[in-house]
C-alpha positions as a printed NumPy array, in Angstrom:
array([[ 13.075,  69.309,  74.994],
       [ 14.71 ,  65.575,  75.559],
       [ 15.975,  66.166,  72.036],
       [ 17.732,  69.283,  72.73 ],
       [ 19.191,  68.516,  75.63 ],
       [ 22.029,  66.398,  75.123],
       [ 22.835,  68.669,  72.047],
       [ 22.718,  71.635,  74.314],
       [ 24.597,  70.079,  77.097],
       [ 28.051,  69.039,  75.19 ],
       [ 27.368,  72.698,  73.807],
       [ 27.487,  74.232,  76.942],
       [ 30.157,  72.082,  78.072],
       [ 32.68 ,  73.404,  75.168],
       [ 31.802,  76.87 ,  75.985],
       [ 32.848,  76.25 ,  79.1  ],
       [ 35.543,  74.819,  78.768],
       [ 37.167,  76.93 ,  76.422],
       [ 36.188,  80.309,  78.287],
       [ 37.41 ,  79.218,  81.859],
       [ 39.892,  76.02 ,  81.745],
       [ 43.936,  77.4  ,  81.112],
       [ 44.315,  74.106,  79.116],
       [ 42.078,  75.97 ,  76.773],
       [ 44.539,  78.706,  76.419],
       [ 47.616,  76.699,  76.811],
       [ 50.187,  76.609,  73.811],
       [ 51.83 ,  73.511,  75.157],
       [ 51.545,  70.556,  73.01 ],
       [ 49.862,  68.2  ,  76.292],
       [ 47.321,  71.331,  77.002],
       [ 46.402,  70.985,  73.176],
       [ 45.944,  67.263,  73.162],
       [ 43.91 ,  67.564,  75.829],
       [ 41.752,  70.336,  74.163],
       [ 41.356,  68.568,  70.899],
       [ 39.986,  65.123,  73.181],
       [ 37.376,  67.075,  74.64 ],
       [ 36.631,  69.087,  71.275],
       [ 36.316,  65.055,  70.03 ],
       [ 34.554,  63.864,  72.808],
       [ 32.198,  66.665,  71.951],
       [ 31.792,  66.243,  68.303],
       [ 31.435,  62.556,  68.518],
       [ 28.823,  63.157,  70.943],
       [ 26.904,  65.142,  68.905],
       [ 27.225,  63.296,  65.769],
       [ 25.953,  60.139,  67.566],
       [ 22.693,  61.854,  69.089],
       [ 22.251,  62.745,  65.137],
       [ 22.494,  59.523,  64.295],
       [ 20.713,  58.185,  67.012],
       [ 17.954,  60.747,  65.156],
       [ 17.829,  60.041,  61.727],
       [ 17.759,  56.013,  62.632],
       [ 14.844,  56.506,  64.754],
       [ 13.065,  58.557,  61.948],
       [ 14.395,  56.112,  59.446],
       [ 12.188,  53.018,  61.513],
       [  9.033,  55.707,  61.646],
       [  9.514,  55.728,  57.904],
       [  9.505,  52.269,  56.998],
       [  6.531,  51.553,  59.866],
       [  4.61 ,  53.948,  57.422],
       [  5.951,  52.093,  54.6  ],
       [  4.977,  48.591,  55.781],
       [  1.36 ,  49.762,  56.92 ],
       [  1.023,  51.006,  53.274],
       [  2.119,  48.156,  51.373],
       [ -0.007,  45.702,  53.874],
       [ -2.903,  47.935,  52.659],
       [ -2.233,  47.467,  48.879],
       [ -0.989,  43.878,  48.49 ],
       [ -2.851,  42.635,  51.645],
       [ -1.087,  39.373,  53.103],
       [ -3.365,  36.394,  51.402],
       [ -4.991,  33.785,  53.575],
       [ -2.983,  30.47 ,  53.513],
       [ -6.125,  28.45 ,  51.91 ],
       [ -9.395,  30.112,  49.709],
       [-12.152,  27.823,  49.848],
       [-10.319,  24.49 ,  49.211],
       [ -6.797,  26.178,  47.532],
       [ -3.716,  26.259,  49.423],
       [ -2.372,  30.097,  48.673],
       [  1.443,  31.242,  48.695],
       [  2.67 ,  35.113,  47.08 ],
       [  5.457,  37.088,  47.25 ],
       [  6.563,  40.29 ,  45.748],
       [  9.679,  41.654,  45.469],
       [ 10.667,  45.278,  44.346],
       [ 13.301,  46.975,  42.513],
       [ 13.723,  49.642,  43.823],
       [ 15.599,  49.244,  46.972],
       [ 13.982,  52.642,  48.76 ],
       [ 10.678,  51.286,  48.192],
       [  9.003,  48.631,  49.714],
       [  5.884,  48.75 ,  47.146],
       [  6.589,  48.213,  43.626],
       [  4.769,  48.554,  40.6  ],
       [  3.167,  44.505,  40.729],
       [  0.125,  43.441,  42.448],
       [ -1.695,  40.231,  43.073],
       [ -5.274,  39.33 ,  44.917],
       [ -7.295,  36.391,  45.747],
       [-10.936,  36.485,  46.837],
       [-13.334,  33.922,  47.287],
       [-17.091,  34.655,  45.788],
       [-19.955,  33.474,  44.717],
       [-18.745,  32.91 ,  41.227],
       [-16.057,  31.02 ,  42.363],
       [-12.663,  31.719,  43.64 ],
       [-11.488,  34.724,  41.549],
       [ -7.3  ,  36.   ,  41.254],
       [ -5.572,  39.277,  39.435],
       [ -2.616,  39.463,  38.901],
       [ -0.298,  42.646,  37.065],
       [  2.143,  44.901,  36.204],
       [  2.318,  48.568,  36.372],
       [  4.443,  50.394,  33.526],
       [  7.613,  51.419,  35.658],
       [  8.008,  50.486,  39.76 ],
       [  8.754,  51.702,  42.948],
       [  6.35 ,  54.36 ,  44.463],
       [  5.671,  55.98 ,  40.956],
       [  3.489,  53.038,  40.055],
       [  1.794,  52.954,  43.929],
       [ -1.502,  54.68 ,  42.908],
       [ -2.322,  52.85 ,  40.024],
       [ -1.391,  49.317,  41.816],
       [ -4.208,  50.933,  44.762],
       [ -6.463,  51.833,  41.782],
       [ -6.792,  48.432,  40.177],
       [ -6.791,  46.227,  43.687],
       [ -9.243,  48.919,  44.996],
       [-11.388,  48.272,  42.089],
       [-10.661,  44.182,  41.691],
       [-11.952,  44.079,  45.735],
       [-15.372,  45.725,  44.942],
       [-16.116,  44.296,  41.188],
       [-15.227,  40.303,  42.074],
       [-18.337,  40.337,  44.5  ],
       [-20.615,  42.706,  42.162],
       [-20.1  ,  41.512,  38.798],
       [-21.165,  37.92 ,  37.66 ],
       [-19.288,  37.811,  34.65 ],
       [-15.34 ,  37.813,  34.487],
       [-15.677,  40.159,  31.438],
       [-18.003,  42.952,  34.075],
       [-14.62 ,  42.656,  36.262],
       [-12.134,  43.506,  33.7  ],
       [-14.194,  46.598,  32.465],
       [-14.72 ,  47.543,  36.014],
       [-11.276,  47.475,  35.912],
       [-10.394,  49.212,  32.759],
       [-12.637,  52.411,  33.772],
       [-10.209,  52.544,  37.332],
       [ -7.066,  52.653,  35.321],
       [ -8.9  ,  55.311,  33.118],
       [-10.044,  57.053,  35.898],
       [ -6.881,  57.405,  37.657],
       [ -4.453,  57.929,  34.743],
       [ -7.156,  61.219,  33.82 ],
       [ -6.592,  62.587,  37.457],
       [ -2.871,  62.268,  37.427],
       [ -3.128,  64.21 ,  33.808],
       [ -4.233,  66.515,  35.699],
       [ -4.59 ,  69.298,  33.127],
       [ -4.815,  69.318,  29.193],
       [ -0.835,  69.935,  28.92 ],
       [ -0.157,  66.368,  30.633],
       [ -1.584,  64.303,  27.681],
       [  2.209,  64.001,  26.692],
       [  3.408,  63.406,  30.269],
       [  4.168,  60.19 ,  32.   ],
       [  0.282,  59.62 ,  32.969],
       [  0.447,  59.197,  29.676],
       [  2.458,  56.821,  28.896],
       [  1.412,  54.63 ,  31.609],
       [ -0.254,  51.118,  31.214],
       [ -0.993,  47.907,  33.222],
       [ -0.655,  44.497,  32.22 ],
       [ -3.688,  42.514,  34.422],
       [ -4.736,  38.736,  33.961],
       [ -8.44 ,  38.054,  35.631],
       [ -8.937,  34.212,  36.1  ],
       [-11.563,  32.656,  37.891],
       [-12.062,  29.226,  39.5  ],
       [-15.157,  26.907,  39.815],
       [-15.448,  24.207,  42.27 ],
       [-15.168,  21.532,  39.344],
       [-11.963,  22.937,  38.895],
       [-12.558,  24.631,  35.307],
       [-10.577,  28.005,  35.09 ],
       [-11.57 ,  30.671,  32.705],
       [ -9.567,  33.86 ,  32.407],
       [ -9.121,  37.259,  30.244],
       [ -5.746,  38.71 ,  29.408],
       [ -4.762,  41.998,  28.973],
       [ -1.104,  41.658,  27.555],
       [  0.022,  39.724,  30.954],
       [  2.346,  36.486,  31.279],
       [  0.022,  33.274,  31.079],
       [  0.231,  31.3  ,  34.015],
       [  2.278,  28.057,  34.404],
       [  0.025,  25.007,  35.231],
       [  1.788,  22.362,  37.327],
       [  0.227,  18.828,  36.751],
       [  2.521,  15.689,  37.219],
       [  5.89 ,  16.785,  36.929],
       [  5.386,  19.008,  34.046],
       [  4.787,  22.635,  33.546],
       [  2.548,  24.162,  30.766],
       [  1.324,  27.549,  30.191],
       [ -2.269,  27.529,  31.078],
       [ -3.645,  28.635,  27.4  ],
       [ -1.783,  29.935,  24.482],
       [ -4.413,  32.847,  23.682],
       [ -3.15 ,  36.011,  22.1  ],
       [ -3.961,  38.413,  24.953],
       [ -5.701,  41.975,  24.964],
       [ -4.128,  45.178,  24.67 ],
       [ -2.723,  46.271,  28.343],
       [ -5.1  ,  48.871,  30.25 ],
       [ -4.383,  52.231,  29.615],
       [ -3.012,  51.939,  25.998],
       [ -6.117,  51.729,  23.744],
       [ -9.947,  51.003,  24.564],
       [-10.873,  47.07 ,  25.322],
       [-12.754,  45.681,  22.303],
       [-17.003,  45.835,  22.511],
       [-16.584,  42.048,  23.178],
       [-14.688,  40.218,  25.652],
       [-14.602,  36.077,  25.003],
       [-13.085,  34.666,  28.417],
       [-10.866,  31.902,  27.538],
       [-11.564,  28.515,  28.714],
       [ -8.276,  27.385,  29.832],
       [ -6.815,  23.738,  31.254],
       [ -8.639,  22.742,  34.536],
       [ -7.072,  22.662,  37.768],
       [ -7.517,  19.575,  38.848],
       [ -7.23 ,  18.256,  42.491],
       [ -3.155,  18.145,  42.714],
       [ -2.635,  20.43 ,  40.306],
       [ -0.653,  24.045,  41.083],
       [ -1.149,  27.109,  39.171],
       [  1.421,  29.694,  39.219],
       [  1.228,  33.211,  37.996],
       [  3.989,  35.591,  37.405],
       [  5.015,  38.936,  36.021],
       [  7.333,  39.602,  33.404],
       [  9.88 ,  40.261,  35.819],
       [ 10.09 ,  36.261,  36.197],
       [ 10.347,  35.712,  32.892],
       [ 12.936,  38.758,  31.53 ],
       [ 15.499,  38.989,  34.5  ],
       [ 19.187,  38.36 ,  33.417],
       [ 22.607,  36.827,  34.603],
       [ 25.627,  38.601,  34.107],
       [ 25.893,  36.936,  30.67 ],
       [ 22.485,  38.823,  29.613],
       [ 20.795,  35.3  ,  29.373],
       [ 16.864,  35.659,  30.384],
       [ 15.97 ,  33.384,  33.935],
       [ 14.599,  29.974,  32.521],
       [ 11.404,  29.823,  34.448],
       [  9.606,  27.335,  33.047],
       [ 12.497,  24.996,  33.373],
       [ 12.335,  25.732,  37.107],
       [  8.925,  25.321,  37.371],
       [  9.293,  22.002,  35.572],
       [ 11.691,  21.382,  38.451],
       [  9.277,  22.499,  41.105],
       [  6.932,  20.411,  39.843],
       [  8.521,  16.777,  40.262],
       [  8.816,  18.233,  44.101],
       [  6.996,  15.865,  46.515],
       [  5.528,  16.933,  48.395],
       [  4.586,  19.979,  46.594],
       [  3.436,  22.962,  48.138],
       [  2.886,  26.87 ,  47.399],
       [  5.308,  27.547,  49.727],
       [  8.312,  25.067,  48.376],
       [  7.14 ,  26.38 ,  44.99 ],
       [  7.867,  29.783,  45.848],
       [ 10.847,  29.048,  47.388],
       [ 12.075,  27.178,  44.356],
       [ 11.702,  29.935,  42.217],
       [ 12.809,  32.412,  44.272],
       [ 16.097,  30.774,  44.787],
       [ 16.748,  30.144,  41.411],
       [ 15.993,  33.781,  40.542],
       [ 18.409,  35.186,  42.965],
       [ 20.836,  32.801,  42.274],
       [ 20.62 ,  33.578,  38.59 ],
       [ 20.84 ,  37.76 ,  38.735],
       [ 23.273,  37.547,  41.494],
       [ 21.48 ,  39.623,  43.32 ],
       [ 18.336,  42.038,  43.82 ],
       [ 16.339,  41.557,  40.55 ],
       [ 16.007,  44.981,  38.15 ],
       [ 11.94 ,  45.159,  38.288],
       [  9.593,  44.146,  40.321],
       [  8.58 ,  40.652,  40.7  ],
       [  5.349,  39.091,  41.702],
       [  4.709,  35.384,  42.073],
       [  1.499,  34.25 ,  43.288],
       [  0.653,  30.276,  43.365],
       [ -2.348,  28.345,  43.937],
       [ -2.749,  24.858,  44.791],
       [ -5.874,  22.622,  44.342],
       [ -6.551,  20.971,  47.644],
       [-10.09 ,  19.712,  47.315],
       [-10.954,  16.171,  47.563],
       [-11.162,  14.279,  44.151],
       [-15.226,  14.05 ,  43.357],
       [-16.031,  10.664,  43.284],
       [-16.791,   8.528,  40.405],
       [-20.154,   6.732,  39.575],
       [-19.786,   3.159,  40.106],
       [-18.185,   2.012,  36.783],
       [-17.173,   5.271,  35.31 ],
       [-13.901,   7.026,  35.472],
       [-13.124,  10.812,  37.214],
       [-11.909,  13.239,  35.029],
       [ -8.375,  13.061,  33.578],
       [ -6.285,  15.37 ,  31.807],
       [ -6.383,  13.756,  29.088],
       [-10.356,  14.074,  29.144],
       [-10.278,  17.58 ,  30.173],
       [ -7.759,  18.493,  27.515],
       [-10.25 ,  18.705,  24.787],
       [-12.05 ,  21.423,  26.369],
       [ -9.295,  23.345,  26.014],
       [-10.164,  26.659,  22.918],
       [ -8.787,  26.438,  19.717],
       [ -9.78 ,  29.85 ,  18.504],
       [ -6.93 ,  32.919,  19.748],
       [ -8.149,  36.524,  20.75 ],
       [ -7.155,  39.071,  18.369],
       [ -6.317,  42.961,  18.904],
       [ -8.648,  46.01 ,  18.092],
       [ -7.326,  46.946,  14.886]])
């Protein structure tokens, strides 16, 4: 009724006018001003009041929109059992505030345990698989002992999902069909050794000294959703995160957005730049980054970016009396030599 009333009111008051004020039916050019000023003051009221409408419906909407996204990509804790955390994700499409990437962090018994990926497309198209995988990545970190029991928990989500969009048999050439996700599973120990799986994702950066270096250089797996993952799953051993040491992972959107000039973003010239930062921090990181990337497309990126960065804040173990701790240069021959190979 409180929204009808003004409406009805100026209404009322043109009637009114018009039927019993002899401005109204006055040929004289002052007797017409004065009718088209109240016909004015009428239409401007009622175009405000429509505003005033759609505005408040407009903050309803993105109230909704916010409560949803908080659900998906839940804000992360600033430190996971001895890691200083920092994410962000940014989406492309600029009437959604959800896009197609997702990141998590959860601390376990097996260690401190992170996804990261990238749904095929963005926006609210790629929503339910993005609540698919994180709904599935919160349950199977604490379950599953082995990284590899993650990822298939993982895989049979996506699966899941993509058969219930199908829908029917006629969808198999539809978009549910053509939909993938790229998804990196890492996990952390206390000693600081990382071991991941990759299915067609970015690799992370690894921040150690003022350098940056992709964290391994294994050939990934096929994305989820494009063909079956292989009867065996070898998790890579990858460079240790060492007290001091940040780790930042990315989607592709980092790596592929363009200037004007069609030039990619250099991000792991950034990262090298982020990296002789002191102090550095998650936070600074991120900022770095972002304000490169920004400055570099101009603008709003075209897809979705996700940045999520972990820094090792545990205490250095301490050395037996005469030995050394653990370098990089120790820990670097742990490092694979053998690459992971697609199905055929």
């Amino acid at each position: 009724m409180l929204d009808l009333a003004l409406p009805t009111t100026l209404g009322a008051t043109a009637v009114v006018y018009r039927l019993t004020c002899p401005l109204a039916r006055d040929d004289a050019l002052s007797a017409r001003l004065v009718s088209s000023a109240v016909l004015c003051v009428v239409g401007t009221g009622l175009v405000l009041h429509a505003r005033r409408g759609l505005l408040r419906e407009l903050r309803r909407v993105r109230r909704v929109a916010d409560a949803a996204q908080g659900a998906l990509l839940r804000p992360l804790p600033p430190r996971v059992d001895g890691l200083a955390v920092a994410a962000v994700q940014l989406s492309a499409d600029q009437d959604a505030r959800i896009g197609g990437d997702l990141y998590e962090v959860a601390t376990t018994e097996h260690g401190v345990r992170a996804v990261i990926g990238d749904v095929r497309g963005h926006g609210l198209g790629a929503a339910g698989t993005v609540a698919a995988v994180l709904g599935s990545f919160r349950e199977a970190v604490h379950d599953e002992a082995e990284l590899a029991g993650v990822l298939r928990r993982l895989e049979r989500a996506v699966a899941r999902h993509l058969r219930e969009r199908a829908g029917d048999e006629d969808a198999a050439d539809g978009p549910a069909a053509e939909e993938f996700v790229t998804v990196l599973v890492l996990e952390i120990l206390p000693d600081g050794e990382v071991r991941a799986l990759n299915c067609g994702h970015p690799w992370p950066h690894l921040l150690s000294g003022a350098r940056a270096e992709p964290l391994a250089r294994a050939d990934p797996l096929p994305p989820l959703g494009l063909f079956p993952l292989p009867p065996e799953l070898p998790v890579v051993a990858c460079e240790r995160l060492l007290p001091g040491d940040t780790l930042v992972l990315h989607t592709d959107g980092a790596e592929e957005a363009r200037d004007a000039d069609g030039r990619f973003f250099p991000l792991r010239d950034v990262l090298t730049d982020a990296a002789r930062e002191h102090p550095r921090t998650p936070r600074g990181v991120l900022h770095t980054v972002l304000d490169a990337l920004l400055h570099h497309t101009a603008g709003p990126p075209k897809d979705d970016v996700a940045l999520l960065v972990l820094a090792n804040e545990r205490p250095s173990p301490r050395a037996p009396s005469g030995a050394r701790g653990p370098t990089r240069a120790t820990t670097a021959s742990l490092r694979p030599t053998g690459h992971l190979r697609f199905p055929a």
